[in-house]
Backbone as CSV, one residue per row, in Angstrom:
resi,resn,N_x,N_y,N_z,CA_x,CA_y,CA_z,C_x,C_y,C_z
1,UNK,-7.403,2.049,-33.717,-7.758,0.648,-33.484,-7.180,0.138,-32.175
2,UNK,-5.996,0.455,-32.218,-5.116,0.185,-30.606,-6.043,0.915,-29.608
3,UNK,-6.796,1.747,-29.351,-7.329,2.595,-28.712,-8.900,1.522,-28.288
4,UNK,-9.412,1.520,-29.345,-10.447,0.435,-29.428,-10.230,-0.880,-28.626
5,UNK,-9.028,-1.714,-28.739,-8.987,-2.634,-28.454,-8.484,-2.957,-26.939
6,UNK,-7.716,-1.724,-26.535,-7.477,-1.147,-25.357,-8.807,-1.084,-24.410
7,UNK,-9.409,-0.362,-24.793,-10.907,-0.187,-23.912,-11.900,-1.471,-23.858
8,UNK,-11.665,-2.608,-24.978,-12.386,-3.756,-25.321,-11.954,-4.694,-24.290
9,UNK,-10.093,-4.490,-24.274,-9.772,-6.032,-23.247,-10.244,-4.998,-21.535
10,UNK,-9.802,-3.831,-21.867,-10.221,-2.902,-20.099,-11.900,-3.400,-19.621
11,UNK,-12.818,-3.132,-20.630,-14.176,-3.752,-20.426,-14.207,-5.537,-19.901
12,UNK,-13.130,-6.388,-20.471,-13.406,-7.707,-19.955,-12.484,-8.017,-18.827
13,UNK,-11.603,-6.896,-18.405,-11.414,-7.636,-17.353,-12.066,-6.433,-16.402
14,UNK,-12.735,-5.589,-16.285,-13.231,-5.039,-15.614,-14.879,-6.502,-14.707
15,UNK,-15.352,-6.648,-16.248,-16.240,-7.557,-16.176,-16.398,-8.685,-15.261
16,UNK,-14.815,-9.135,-15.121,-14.392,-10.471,-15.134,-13.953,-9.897,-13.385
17,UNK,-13.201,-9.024,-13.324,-12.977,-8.590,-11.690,-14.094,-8.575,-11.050
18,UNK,-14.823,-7.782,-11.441,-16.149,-7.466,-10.235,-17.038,-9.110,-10.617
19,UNK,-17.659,-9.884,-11.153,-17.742,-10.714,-11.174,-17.386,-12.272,-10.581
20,UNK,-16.122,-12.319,-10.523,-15.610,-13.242,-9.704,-15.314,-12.785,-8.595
21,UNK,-15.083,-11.534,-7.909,-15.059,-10.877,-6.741,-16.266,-11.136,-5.895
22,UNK,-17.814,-10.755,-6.743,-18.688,-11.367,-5.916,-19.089,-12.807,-5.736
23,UNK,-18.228,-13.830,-7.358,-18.588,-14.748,-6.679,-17.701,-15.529,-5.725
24,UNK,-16.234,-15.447,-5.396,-15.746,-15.337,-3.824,-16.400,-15.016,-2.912
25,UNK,-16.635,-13.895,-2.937,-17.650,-13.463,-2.004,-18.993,-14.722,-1.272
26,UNK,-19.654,-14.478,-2.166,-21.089,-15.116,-1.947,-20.235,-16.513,-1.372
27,UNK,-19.046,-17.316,-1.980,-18.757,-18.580,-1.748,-17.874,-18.822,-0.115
28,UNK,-17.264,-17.570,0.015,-17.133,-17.896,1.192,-17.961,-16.807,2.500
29,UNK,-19.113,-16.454,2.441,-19.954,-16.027,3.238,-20.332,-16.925,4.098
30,UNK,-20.915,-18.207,3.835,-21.309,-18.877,5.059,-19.945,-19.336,5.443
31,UNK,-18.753,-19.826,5.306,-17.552,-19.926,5.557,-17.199,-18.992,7.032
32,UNK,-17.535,-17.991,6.546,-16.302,-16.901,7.344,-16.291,-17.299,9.012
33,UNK,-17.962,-17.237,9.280,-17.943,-17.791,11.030,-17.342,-19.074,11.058
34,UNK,-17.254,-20.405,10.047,-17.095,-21.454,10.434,-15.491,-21.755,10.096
35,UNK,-14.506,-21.113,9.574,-13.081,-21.497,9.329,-12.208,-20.558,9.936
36,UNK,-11.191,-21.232,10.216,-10.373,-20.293,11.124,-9.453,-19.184,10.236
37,UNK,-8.828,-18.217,10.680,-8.616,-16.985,10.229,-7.635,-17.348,8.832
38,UNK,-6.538,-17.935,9.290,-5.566,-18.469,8.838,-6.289,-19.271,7.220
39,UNK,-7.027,-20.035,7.386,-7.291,-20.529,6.244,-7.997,-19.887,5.145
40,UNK,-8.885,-19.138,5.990,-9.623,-17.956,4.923,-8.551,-17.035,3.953
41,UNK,-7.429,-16.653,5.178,-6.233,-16.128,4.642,-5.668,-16.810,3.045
42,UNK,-5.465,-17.817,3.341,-4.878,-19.038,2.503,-5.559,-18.916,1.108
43,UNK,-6.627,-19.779,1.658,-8.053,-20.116,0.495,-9.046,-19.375,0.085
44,UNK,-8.880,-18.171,0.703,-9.793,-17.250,0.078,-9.287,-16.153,-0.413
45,UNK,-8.632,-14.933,0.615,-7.769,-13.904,0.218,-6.643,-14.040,-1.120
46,UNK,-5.725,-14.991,-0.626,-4.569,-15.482,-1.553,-4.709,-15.748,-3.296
47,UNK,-6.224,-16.321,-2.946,-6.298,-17.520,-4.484,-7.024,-16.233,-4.489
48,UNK,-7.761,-15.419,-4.300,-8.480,-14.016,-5.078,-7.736,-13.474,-5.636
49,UNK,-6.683,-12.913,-4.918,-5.053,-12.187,-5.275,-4.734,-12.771,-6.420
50,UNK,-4.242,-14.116,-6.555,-3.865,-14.974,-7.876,-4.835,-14.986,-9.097
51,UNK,-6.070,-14.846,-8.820,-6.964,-15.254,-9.660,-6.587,-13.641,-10.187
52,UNK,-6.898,-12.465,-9.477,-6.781,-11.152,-10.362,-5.502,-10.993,-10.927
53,UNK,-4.397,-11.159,-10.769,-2.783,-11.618,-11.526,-3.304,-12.036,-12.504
54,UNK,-3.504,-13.225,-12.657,-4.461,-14.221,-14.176,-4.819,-12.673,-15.109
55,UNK,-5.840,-12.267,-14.167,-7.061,-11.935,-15.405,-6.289,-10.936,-15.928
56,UNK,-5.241,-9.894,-14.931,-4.456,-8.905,-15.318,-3.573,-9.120,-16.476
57,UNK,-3.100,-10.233,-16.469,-1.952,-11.070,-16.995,-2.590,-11.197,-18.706
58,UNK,-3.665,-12.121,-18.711,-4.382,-12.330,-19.318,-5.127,-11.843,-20.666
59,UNK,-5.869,-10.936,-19.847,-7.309,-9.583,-20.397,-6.309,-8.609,-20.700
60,UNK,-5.523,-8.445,-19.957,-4.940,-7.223,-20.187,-3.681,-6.700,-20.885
61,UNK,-3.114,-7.583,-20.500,-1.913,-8.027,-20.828,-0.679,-6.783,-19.679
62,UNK,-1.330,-7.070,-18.407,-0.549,-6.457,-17.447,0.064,-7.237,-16.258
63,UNK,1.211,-7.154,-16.013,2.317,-8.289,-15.384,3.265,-7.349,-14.825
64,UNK,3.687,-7.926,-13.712,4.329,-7.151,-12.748,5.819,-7.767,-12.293
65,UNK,6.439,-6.772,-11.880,8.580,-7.316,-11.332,8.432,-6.628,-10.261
66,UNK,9.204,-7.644,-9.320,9.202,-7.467,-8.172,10.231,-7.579,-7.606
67,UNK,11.286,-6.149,-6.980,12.796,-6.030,-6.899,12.953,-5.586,-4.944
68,UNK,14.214,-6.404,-5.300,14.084,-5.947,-3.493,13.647,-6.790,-2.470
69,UNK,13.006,-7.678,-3.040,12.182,-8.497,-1.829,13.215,-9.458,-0.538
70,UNK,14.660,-9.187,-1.012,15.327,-9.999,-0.481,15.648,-8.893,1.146
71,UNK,15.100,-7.444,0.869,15.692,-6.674,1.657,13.879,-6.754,3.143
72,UNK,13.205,-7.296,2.948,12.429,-8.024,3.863,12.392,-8.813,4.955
73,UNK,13.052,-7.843,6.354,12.998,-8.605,7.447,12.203,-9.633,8.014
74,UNK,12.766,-10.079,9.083,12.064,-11.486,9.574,11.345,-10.409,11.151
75,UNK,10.374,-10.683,11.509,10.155,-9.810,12.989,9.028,-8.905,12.394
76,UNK,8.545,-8.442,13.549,7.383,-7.049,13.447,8.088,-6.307,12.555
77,UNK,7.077,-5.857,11.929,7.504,-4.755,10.785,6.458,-3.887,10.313
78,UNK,6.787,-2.850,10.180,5.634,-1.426,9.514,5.932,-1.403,7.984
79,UNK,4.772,-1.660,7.258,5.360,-1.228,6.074,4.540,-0.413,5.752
80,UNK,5.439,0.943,4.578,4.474,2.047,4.410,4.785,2.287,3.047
81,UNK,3.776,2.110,2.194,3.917,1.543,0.480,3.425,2.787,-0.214
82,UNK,3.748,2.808,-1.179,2.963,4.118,-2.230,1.701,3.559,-2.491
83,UNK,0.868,4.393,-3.155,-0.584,4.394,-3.396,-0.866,4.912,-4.350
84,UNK,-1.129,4.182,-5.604,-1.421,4.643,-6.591,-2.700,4.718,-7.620
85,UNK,-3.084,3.051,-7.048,-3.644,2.240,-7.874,-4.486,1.358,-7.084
86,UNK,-5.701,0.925,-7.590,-6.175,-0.313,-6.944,-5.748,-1.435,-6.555
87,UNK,-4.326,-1.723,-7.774,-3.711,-3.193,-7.678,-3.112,-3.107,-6.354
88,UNK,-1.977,-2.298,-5.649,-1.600,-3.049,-4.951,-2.149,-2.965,-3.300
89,UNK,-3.930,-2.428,-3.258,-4.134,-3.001,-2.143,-4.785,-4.531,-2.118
90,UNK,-4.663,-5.572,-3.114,-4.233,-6.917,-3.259,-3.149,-7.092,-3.776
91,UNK,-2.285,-6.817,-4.048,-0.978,-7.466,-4.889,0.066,-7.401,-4.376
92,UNK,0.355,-6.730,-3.628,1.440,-6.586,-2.378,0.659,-7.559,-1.364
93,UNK,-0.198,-8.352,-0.981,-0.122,-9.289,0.218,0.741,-10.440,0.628
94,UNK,0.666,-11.263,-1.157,1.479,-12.391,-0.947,2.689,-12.156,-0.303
95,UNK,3.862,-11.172,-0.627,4.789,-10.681,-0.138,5.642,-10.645,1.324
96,UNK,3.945,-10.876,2.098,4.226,-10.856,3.770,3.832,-12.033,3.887
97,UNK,4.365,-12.515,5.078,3.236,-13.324,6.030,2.363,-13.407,6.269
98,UNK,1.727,-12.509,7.318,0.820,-12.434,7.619,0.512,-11.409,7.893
99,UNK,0.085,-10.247,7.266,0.158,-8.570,7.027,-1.433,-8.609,7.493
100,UNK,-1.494,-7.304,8.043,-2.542,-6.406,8.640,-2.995,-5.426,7.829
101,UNK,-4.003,-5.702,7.331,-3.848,-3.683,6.425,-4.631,-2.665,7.128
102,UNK,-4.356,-1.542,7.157,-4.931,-0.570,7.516,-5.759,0.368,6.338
103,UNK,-7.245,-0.294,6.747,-7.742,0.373,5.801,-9.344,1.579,6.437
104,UNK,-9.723,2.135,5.325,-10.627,3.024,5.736,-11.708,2.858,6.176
105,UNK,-12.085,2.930,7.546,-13.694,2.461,7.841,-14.707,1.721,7.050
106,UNK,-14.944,2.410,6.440,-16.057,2.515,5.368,-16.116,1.502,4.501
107,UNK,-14.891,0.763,4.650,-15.031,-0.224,3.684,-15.753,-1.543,4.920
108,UNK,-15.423,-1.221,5.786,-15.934,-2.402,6.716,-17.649,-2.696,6.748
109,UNK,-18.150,-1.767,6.663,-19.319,-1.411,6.069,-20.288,-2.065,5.424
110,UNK,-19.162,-2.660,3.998,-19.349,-3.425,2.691,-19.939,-4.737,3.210
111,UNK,-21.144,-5.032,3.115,-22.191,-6.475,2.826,-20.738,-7.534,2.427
112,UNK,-20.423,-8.451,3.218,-19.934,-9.496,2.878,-18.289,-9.363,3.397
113,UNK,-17.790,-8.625,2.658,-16.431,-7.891,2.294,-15.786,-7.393,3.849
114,UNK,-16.705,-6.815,4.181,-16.264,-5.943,5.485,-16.393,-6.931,6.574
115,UNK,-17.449,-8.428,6.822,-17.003,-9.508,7.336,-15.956,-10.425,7.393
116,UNK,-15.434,-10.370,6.189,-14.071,-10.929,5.624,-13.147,-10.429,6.370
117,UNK,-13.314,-9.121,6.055,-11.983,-8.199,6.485,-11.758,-7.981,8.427
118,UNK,-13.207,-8.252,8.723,-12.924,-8.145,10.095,-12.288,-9.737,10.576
119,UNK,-13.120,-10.632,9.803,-12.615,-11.997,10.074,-11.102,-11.994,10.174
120,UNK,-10.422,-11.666,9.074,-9.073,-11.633,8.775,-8.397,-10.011,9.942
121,UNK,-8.745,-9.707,10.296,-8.350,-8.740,11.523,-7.794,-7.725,10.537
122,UNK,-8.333,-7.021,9.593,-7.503,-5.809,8.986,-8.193,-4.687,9.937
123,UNK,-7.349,-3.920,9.907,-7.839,-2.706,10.745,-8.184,-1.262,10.542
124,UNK,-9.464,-1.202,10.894,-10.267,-0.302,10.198,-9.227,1.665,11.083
125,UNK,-9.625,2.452,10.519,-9.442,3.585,10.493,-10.376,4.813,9.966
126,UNK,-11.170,5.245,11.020,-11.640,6.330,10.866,-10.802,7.637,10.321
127,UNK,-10.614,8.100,9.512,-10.175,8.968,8.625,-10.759,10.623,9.199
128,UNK,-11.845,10.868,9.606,-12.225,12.010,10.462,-12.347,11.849,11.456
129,UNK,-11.561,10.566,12.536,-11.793,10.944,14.135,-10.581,11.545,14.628
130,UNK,-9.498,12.401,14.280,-8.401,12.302,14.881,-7.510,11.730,15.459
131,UNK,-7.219,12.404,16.998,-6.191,11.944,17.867,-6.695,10.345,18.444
132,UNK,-8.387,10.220,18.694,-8.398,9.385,19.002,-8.647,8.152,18.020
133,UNK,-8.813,8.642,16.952,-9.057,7.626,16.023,-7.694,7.168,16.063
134,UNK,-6.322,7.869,15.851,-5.165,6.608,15.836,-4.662,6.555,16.745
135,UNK,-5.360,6.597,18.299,-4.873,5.731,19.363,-6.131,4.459,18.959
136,UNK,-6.639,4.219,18.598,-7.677,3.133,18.254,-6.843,1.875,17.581
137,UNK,-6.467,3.133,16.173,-5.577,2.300,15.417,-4.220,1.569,15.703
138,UNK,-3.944,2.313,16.712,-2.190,1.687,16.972,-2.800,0.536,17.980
139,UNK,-3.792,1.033,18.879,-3.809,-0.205,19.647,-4.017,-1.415,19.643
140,UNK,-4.785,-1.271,17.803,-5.219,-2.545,16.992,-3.608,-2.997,16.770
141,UNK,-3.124,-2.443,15.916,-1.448,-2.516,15.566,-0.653,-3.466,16.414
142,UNK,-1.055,-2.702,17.695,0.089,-3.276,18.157,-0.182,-4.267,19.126
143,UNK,-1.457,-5.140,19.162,-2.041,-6.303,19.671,-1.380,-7.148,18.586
144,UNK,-1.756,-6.535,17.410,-1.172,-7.513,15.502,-0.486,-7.452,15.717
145,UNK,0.382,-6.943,15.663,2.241,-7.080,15.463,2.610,-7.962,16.900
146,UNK,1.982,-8.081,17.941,2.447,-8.716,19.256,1.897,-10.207,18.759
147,UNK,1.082,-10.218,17.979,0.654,-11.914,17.272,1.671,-12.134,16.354
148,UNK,2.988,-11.411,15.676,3.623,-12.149,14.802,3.165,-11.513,13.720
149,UNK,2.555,-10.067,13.408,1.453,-9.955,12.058,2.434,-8.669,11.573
150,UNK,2.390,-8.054,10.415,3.340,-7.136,9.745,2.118,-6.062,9.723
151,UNK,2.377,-4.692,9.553,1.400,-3.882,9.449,1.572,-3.290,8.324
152,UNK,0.531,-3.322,7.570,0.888,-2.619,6.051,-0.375,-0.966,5.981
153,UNK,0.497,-0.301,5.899,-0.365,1.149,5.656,0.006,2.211,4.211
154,UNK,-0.530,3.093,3.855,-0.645,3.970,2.547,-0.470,4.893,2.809
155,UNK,0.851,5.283,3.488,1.123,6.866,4.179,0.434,7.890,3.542
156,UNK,0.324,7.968,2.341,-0.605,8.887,1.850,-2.161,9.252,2.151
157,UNK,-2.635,7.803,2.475,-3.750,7.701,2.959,-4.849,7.207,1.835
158,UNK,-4.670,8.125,0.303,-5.303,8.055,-0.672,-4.976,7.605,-1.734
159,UNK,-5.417,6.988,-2.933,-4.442,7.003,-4.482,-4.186,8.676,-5.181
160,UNK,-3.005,7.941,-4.921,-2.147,9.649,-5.725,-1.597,8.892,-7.246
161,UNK,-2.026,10.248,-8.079,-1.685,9.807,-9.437,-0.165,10.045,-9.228
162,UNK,0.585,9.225,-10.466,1.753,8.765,-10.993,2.546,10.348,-10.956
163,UNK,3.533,10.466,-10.248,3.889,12.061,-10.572,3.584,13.440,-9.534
164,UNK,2.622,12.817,-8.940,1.879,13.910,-8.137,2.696,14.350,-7.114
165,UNK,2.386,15.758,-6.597,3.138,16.315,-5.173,2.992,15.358,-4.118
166,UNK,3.561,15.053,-3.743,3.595,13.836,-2.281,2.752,14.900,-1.361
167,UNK,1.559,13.851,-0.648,0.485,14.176,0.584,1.187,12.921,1.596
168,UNK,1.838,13.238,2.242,2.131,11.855,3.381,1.383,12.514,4.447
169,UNK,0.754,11.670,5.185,-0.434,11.793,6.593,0.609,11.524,7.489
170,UNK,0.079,11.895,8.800,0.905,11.457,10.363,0.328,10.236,10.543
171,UNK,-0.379,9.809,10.235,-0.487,8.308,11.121,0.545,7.567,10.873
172,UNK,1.402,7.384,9.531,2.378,6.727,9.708,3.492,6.939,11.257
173,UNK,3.706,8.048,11.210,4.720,8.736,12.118,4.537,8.272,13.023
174,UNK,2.941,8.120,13.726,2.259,8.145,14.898,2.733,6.327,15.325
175,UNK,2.237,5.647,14.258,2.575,4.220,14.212,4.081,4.093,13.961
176,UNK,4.885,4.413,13.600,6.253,4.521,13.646,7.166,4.613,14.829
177,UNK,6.497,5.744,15.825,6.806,5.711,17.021,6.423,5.347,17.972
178,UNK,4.954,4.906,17.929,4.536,3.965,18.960,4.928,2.700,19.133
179,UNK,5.333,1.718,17.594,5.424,0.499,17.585,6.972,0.101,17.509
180,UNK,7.263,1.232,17.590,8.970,1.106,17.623,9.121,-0.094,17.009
181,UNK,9.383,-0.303,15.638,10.118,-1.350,15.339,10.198,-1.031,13.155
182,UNK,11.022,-1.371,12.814,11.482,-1.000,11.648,10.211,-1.172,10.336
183,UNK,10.371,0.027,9.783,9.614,0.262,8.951,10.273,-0.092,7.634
184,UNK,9.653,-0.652,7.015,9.688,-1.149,4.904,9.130,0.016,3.827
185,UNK,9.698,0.927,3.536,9.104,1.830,2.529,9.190,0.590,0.925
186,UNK,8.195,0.742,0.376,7.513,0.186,-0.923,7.156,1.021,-2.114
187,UNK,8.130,1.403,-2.783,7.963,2.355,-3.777,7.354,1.555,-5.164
188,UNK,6.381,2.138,-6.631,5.736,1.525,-7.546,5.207,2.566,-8.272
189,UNK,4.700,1.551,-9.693,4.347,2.635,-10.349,3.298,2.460,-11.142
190,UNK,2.419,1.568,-10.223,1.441,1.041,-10.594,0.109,2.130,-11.229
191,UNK,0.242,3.021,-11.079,-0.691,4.408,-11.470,-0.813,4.195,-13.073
192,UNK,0.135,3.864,-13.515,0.434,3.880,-15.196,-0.233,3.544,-15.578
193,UNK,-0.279,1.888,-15.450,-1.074,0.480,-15.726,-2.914,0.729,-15.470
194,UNK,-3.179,0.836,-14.134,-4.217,0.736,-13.415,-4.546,2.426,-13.025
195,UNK,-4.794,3.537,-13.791,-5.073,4.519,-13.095,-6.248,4.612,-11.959
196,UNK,-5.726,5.786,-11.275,-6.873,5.569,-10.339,-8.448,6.406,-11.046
197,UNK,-9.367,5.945,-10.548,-10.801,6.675,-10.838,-10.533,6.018,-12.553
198,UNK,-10.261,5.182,-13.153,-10.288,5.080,-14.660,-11.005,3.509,-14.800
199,UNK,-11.754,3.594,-15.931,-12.237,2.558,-16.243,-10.848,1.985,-17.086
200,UNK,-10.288,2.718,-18.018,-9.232,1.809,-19.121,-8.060,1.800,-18.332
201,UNK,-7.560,0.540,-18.430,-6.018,0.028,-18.127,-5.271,-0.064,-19.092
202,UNK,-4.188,-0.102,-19.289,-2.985,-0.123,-20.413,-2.273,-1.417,-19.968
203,UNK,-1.683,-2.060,-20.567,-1.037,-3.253,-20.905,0.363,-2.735,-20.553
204,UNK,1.334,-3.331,-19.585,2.783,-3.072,-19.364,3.041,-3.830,-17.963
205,UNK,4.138,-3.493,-18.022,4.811,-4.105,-16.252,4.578,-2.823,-15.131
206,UNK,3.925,-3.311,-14.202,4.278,-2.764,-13.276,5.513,-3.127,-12.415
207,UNK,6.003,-2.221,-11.880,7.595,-1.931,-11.398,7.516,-2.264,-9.264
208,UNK,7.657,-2.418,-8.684,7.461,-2.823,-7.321,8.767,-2.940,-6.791
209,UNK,9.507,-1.910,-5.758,10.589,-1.635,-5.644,10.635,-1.949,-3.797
210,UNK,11.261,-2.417,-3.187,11.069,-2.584,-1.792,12.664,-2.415,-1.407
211,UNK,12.180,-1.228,-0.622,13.770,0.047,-0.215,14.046,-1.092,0.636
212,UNK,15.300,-0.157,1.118,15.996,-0.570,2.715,14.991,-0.467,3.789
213,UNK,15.093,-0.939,4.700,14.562,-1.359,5.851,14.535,0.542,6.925
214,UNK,13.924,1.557,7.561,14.238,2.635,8.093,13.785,2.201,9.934
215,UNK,15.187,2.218,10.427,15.769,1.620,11.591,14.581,2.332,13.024
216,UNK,14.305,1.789,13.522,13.666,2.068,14.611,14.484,3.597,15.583
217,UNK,13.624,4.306,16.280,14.368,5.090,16.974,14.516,6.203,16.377
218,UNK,13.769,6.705,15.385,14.828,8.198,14.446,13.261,8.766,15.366
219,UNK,13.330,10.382,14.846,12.612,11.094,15.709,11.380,11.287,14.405
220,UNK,10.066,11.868,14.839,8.927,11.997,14.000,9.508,12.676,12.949
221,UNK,9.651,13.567,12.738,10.286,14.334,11.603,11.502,14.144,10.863
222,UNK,12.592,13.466,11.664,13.819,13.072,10.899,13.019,11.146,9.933
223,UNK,11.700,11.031,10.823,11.369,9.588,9.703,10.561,9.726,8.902
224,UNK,9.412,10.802,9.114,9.108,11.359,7.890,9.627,11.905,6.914
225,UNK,11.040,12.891,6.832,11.967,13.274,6.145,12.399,11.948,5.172
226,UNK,12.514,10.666,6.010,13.446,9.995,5.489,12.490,9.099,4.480
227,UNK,11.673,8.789,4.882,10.269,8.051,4.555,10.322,8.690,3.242
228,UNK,9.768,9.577,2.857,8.864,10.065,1.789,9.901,10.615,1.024
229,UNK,11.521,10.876,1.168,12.522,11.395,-0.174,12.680,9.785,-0.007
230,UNK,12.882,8.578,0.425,13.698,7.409,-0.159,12.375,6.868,-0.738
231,UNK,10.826,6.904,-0.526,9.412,6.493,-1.408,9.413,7.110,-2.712
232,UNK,9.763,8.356,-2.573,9.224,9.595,-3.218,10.196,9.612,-4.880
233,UNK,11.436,9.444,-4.052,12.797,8.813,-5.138,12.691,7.781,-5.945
234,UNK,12.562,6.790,-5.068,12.479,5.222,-5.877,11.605,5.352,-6.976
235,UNK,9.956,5.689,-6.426,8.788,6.088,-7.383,9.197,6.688,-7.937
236,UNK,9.563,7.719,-8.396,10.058,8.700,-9.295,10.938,7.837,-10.494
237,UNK,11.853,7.112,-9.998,12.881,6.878,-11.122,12.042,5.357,-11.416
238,UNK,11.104,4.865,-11.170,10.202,3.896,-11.209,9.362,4.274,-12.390
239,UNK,8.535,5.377,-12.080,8.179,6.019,-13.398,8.521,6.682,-14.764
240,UNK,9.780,7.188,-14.423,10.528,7.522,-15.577,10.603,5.752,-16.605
241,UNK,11.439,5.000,-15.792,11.307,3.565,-16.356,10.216,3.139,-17.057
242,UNK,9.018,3.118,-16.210,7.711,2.922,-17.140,7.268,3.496,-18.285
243,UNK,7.807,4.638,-18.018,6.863,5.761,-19.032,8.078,5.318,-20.519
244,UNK,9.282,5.039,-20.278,10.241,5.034,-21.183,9.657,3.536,-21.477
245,UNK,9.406,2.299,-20.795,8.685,1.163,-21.088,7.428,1.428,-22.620
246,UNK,6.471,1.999,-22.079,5.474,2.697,-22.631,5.755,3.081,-24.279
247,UNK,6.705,4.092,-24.113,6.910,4.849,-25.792,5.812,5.665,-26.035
248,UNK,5.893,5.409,-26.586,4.031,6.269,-27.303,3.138,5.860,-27.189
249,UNK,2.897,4.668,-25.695,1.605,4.642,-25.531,1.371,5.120,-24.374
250,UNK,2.706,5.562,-23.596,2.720,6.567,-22.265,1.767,7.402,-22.380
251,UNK,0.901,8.008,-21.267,0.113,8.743,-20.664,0.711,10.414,-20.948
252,UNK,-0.219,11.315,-21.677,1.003,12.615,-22.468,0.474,13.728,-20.457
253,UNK,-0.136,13.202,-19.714,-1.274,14.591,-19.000,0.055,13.614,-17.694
254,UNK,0.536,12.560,-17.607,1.688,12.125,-16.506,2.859,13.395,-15.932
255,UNK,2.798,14.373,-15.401,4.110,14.975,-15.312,5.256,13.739,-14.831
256,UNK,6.401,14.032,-15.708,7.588,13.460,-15.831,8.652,14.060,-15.121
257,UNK,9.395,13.593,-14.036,10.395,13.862,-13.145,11.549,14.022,-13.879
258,UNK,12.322,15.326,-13.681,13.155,15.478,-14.220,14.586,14.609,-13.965
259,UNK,14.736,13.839,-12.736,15.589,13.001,-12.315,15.157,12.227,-10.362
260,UNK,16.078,11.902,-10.288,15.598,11.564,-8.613,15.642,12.684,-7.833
261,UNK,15.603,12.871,-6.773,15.449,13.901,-5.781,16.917,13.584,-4.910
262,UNK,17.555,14.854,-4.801,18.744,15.019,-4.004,18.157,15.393,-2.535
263,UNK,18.654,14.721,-1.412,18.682,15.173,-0.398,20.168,14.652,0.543
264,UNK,21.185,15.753,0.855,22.201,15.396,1.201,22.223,14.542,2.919
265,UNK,21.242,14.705,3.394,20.314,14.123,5.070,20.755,12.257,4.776
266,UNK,19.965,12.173,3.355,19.894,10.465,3.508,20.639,9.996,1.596
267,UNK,21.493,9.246,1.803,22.131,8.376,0.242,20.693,8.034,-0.226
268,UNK,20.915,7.814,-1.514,19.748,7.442,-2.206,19.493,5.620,-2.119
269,UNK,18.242,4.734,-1.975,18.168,3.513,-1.994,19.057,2.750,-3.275
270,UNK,19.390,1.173,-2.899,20.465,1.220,-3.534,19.653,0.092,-4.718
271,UNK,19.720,0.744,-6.083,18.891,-0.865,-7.104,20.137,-2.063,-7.166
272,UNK,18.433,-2.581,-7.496,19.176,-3.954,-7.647,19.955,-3.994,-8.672
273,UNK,21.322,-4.949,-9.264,21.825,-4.951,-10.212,21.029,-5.995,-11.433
């Protein structure tokens, strides 16, 4: 019956997302040429963000904690977040200022959506052009970040399930060292809740962990090193938490981390009390 009723509230807010998504959409289409960036930001992006919290909250009975946020510089900043889930390429926005996302071409594409997104200056990324595709990208970057704008990217590139072998891409690296200026690793464990490719969601907290700040100046490989054991860690003991949240309604196909990851190079991020 739990199983049943699981897939019943997953069907209404599935319903209820794509639904009010297009009707945002359709409502601010003639909008987009006529209001300035900033407000679309505000009144359109923001209250979408809030409105899917609701329905999550709601339909689903999925609600999220959010630790760390105090460790969020003031200034240009790279942030490079885990990827798990649909939620947090909206649910991590409120968080910034005025964040940039780096997302995949193809979505720009999208009838309506991909006007939005250019309106709001997110920055697209060709995924098969190479070397020159992220001199494209940084140069977008780093016009944004010279406006005051935070850059938010998915070092992974893709949603990786809860558990999985870490895939980190170079574009982070690439943007790391071009934009010289301190990067925000964003560890979560949002995979649980919201799997990726799944129609059913499960009811629980998602976990949203925001490390130490990784200092400008380290070399490509000593910040990838550092990047992906202090992401890779946090997530890890992020999921153990959830899955122990869960009980027996945890996911049995999740591989479970046997503890955090030792690396004697970098101390482990420090939780909150």
């Amino acid at each position: 019956m739990t199983g049943v009723l699981t897939a019943f509230r997953s069907l209404l807010f599935q319903v209820a997302f794509y639904g009010i998504t297009t009707l945002y959409l359709i409502v601010l289409m003639p909008l987009i040429p006529l209001l300035p960036r900033r407000v679309l930001w505000r009144f359109g992006a923001l209250l979408w963000v809030a409105t899917n919290r609701v329905l999550l909250r709601v339909l689903v009975g999925i609600r999220a904690e959010f630790r760390g946020l105090e460790r969020i510089p003031q200034g240009p900043l790279l942030i490079a977040a885990k990827h798990q889930s649909a939620w947090e390429t909206f649910a991590l926005l409120p968080l910034f200022r005025d964040p940039a996302f780096i997302l995949k071409q193809e979505l720009m594409r999208i009838p309506v959506f991909g006007w939005l997104a250019a309106k709001l200056r997110m920055i697209p990324i060709d995924r098969q052009g190479g070397a020159a595709a992220l001199k494209v990208m940084t140069r977008r970057a780093q016009a944004d970040m010279a406006a005051g704008r935070q850059i938010l990217i998915f070092p992974e590139g893709t949603r990786r399930p809860p558990g999985a072998p870490p895939d980190y891409k170079l574009g982070v690296s690439y943007l790391y060292s071009t934009l010289k200026v301190p990067c925000l690793p964003v560890a979560l464990n949002s995979g649980l809740c919201w799997p990726r490719r799944a129609f059913i969601l499960r009811p629980g907290t998602i976990l949203v962990e925001v490390l130490e700040p990784i200092p400008p100046g380290l070399s490509r490989a000593t910040f990838m090193a550092r990047l992906e054991h202090d992401i890779e860690t946090a997530s890890d003991r992020l999921l153990l938490e959830g899955l122990n949240d869960l009980g027996t309604a945890a996911p049995a196909d999740i591989r479970r981390p046997a503890g955090t990851t030792a690396d004697p190079r970098f101390p482990p991020p420090v939780e909150n009390s």
